[in-house]
C-alpha positions as CSV (number, residue, x, y, z in Angstrom):
1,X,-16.4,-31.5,14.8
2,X,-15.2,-32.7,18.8
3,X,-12.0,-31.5,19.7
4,X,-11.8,-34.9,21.0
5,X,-11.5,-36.1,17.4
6,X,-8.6,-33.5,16.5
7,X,-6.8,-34.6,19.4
8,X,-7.1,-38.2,18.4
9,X,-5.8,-37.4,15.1
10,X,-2.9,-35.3,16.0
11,X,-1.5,-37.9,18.4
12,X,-1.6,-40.3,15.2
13,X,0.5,-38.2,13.5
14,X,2.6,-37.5,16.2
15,X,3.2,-41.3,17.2
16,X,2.4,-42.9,13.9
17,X,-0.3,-45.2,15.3
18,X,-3.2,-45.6,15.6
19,X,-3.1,-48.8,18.4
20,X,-0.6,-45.9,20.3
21,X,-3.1,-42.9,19.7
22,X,-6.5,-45.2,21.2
23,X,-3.8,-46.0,24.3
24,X,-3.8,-42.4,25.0
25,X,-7.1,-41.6,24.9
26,X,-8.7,-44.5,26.6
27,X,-10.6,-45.3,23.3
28,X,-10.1,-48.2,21.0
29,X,-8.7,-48.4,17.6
30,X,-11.9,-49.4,16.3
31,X,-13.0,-46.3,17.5
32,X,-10.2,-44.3,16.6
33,X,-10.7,-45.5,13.0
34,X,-14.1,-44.1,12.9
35,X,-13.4,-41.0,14.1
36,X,-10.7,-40.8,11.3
37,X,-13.3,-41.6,8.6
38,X,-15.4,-39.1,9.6
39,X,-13.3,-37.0,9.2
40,X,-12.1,-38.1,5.6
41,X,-16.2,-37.9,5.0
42,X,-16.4,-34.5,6.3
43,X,-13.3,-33.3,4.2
44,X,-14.4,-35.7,1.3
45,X,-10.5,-36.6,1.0
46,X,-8.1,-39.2,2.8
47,X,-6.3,-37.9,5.3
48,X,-4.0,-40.8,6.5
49,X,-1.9,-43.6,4.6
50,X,-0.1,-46.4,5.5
51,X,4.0,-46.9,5.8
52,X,6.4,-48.9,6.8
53,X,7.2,-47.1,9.6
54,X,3.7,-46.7,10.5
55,X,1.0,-44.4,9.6
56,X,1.9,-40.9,8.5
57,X,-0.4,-37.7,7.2
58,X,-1.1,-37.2,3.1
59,X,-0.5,-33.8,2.0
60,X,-4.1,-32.9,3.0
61,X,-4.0,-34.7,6.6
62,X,-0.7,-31.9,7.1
63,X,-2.6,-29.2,6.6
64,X,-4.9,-30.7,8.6
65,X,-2.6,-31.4,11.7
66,X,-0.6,-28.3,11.4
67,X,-3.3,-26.4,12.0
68,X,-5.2,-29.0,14.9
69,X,-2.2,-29.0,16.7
70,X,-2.8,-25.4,18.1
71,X,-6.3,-26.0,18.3
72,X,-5.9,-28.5,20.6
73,X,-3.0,-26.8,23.0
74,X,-5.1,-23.8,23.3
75,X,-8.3,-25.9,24.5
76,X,-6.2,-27.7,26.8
77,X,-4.7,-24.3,28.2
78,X,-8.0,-23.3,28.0
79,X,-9.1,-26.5,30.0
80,X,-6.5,-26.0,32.4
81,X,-7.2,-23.0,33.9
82,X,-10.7,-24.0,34.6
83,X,-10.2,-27.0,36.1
84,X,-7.4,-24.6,38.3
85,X,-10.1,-22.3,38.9
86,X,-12.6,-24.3,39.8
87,X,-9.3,-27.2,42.2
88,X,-10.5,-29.8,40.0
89,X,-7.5,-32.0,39.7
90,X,-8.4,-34.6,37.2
91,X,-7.1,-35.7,33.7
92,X,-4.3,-37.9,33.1
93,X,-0.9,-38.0,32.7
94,X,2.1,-39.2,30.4
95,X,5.7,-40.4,32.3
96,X,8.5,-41.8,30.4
97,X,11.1,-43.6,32.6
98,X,13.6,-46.3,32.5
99,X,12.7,-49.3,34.1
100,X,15.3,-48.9,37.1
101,X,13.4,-45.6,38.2
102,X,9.7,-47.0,37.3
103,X,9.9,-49.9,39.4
104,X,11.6,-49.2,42.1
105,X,12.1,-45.5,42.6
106,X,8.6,-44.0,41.6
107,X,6.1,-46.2,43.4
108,X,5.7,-45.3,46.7
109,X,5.1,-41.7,44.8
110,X,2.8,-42.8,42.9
111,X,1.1,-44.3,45.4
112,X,0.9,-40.9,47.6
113,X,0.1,-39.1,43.9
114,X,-2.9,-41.4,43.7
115,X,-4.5,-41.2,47.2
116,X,-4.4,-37.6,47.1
117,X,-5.4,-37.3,43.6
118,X,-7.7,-40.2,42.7
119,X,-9.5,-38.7,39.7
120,X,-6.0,-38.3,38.0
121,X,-4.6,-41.4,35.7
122,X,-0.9,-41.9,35.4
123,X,0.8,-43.7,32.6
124,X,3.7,-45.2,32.9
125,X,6.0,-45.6,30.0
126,X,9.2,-47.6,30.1
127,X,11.5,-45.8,27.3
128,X,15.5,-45.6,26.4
129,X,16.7,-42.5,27.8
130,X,17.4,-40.5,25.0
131,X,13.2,-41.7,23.5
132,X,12.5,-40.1,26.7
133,X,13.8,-36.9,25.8
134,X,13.0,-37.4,22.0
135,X,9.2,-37.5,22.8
136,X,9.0,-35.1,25.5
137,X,10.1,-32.9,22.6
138,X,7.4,-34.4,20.2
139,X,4.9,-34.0,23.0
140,X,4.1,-37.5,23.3
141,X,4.6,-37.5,27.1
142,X,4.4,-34.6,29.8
143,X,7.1,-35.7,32.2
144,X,10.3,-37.7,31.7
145,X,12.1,-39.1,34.8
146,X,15.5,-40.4,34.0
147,X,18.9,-40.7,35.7
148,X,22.1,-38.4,34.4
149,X,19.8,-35.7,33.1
150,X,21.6,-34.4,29.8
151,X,21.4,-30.3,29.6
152,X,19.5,-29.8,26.2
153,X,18.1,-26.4,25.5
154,X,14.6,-27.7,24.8
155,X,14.3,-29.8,28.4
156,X,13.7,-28.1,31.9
157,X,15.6,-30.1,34.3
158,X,14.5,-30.4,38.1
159,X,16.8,-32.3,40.9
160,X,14.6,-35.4,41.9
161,X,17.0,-37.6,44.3
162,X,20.2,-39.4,44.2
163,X,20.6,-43.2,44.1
164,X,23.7,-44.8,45.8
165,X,25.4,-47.4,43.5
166,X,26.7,-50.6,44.6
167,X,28.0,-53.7,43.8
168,X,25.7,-57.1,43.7
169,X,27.4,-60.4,43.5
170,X,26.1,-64.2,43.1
171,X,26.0,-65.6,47.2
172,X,28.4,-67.8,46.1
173,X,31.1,-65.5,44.7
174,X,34.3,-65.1,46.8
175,X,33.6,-61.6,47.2
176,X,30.2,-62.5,49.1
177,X,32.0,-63.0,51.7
178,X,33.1,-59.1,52.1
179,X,30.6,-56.2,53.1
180,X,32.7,-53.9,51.8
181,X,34.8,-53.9,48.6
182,X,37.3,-51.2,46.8
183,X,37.5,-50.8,43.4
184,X,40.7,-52.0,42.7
185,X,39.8,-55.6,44.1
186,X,37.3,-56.2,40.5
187,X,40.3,-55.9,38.3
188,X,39.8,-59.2,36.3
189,X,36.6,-60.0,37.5
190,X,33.7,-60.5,34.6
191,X,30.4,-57.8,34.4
192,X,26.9,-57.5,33.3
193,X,26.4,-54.8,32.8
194,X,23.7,-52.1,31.0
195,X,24.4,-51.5,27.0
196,X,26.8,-49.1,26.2
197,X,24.8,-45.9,25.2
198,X,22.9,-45.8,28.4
199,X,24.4,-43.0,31.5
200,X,24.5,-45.2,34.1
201,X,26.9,-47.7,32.1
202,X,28.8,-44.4,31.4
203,X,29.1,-43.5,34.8
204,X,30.1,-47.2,36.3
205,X,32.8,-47.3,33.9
206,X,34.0,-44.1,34.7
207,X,33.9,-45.0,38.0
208,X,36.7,-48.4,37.4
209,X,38.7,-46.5,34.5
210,X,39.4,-43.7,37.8
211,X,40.4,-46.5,39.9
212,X,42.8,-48.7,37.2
213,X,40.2,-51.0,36.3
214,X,39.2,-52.5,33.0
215,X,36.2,-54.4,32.8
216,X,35.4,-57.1,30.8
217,X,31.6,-57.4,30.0
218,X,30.1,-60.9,29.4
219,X,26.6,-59.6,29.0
220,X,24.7,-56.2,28.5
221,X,21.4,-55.5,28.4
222,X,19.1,-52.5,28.1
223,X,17.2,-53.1,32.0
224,X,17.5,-53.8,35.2
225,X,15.6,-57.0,35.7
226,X,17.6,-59.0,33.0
227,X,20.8,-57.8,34.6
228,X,19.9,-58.8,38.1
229,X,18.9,-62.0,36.7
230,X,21.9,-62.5,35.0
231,X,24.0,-62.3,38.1
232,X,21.7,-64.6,39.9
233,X,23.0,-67.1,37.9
234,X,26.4,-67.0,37.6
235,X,27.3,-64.6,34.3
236,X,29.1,-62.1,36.1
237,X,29.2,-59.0,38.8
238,X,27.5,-55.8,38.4
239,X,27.0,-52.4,39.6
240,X,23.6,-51.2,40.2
241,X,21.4,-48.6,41.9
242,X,21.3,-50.0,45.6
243,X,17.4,-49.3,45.5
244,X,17.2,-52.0,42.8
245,X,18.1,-54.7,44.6
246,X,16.4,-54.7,48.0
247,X,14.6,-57.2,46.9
248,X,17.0,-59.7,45.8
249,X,19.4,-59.4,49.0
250,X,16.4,-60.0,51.0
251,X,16.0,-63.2,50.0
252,X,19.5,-64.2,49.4
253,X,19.7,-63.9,45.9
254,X,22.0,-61.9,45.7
255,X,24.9,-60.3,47.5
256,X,25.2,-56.7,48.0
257,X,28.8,-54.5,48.5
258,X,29.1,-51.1,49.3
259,X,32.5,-49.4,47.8
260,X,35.2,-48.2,50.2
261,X,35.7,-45.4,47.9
262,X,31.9,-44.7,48.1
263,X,29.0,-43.4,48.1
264,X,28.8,-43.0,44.3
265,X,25.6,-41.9,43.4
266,X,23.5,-41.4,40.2
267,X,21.7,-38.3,40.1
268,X,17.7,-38.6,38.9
269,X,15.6,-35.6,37.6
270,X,12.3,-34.5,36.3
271,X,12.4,-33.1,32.9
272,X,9.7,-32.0,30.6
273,X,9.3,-29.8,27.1
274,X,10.4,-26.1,28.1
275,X,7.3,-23.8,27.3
276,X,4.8,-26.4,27.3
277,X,1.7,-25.3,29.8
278,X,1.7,-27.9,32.5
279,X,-1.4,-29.1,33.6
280,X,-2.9,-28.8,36.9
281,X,-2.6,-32.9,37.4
282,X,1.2,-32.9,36.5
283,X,2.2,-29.5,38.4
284,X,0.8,-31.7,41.5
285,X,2.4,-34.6,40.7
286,X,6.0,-32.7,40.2
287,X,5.1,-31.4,43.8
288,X,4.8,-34.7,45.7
289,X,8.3,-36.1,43.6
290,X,10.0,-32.7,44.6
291,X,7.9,-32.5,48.5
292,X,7.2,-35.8,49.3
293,X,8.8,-37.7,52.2
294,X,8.7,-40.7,50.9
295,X,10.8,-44.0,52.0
296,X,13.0,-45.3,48.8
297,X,15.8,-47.8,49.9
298,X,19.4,-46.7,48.9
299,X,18.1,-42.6,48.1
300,X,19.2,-39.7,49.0
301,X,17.4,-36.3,48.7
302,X,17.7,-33.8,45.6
303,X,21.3,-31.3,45.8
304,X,20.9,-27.7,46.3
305,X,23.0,-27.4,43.2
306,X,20.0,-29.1,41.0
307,X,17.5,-26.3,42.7
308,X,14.8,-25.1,40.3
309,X,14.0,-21.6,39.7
310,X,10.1,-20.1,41.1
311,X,9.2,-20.5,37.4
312,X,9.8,-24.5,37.6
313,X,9.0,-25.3,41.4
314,X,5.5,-26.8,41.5
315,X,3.1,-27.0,43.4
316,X,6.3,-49.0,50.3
317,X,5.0,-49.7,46.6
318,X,4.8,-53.6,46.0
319,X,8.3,-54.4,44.5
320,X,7.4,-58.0,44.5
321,X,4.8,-57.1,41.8
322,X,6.1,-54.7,39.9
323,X,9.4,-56.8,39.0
324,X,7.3,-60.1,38.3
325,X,5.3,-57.4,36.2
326,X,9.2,-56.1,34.2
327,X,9.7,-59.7,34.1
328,X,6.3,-60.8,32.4
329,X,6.9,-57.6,29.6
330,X,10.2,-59.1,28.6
331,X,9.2,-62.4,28.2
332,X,6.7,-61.6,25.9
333,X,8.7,-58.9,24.5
């Protein structure tokens, strides 16, 4: 029996798919299926059955994961201290992320990540916050990257950077004609704005509720692209990370306004599964997020306050293409 094969199965069960599990290890489901039977031909029992909320283990195929799992942590320990041994960085690696940090606050990391480390292939997985943090826990991904990190006693938290927020308004609006605006001056106007459960709709509220203002939503959505899009057309104002919309005001789609009151900034952080043994690959690419002196419109650098203890300090993208790329996902979506 591979380990390969145990692996395979374990991030079924883990996921729940098999499409999911062939993603992950650059196989296809064809192929993941076969591996599955021989392994219900070696066992001479079934191992897998079909749900409704996907595919999940019969009593045998628990026995069978349960003990896999460790199996396959300790060869990957195993793997990587060889590979640390011998400075091979290679592998890949798993990043969950909202789409306002994948597309425009990690690419000119990842292209830096890439040059340097060629051999290494990153994944980028656009997920709610809080699935972020729900499969870190399940191991489904190594490294979450997510604004307002939320202190949970299962997460390590390290201080990324700091995006300012503003406020973008159709060219047309009244308010386009200002560079500046308070906060007081959008009582009554209308907002898109993100959904409800998501931090940095918590925090731009906050924000107006300090300063006497109640707003009323016309739209929410769970991205960035769809709001943006939203205010191109007429359906409101909206706060947003400034590093969002470099793009837009560019080309005169859209008017950005810095607050009087201002900066406010949204804090970003790395977080992954505490006690999980990093890999080589993703101690080096925490290193060039946390080292890096990258360009990212509308940033700041990480707070002292956010510093990471020894144990946790490790060793201009196309925006044009990734947000035709967000766009693409949701209309097929």
């Amino acid at each position: 029996m591979h380990i390969e094969t145990l692996k395979v199965f374990c991030d079924i069960i883990e996921s729940g798919s098999v499409s999911y599990a062939a993603s992950q290890n650059f196989v296809t489901q064809s192929a993941v299926s076969q591996q599955v039977r021989s392994l219900e031909d070696k066992y001479e029992c079934r191992l897998l059955e079909r749900a409704r909320a996907g595919v999940k283990p019969t009593p045998a195929g628990q026995i069978l994961y349960n003990s896999s799992k460790e199996i396959v942590r300790r060869f990957i320990e195993l793997e990587n201290r060889l590979r640390e041994i011998g400075s091979v960085i290679a592998g890949s690696i798993r990043v969950g992320t909202v789409y306002s940090v994948g597309l425009h606050e990690l690419p000119p990391y990842l292209s830096e990540f890439l040059r340097t480390y060629p051999q290494v292939n990153v994944h980028l997985e656009y997920l709610r916050s809080n699935k972020i943090y729900d499969d870190l826990v399940e191991g489904k991904i190594d490294l979450g990257v997510v604004a307002y990190p939320a202190k949970r006693g299962q997460i390590v938290t390290i201080a990324f950077r700091h995006d300012e927020l503003v406020l973008v308004v159709p060219p047309d609006d009244p308010l386009a004609k200002l560079n500046r605006v308070g906060v007081a001056q959008l009582a009554g106007q209308r907002f898109v704005g993100y959904e409800r459960d998501i931090a940095t709709r918590k925090a731009s509220d906050r924000i107006l509720r300090e300063h006497g203002v109640k707003p009323n939503y016309t739209m929410e959505f769970d991205n960035i692209e769809t709001i943006k899009r939203a205010v191109e057309i007429g359906q409101g104002i909206a706060i947003v990370p400034r590093s969002t919309v470099e793009l837009e005001t560019a080309r005169n789609s859209l008017k950005m306004l810095e607050f009087s009151e201002g900066p406010f900034t949204r804090p970003l952080a790395i977080i992954y599964k505490r006690g999980r043994e990093l890999s080589p690959a993703v101690r080096k690419f925490i290193d060039v997020l946390t080292t890096s002196k990258v360009k990212v419109p509308g940033g700041h650098p990480a707070r002292n306050h956010d510093k990471p203890d020894k144990a946790d300090k490790f060793d201009k993208a196309d925006r044009a293409e990734a947000v035709e790329r967000a766009e693409k996902i949701e209309k097929s979506a």
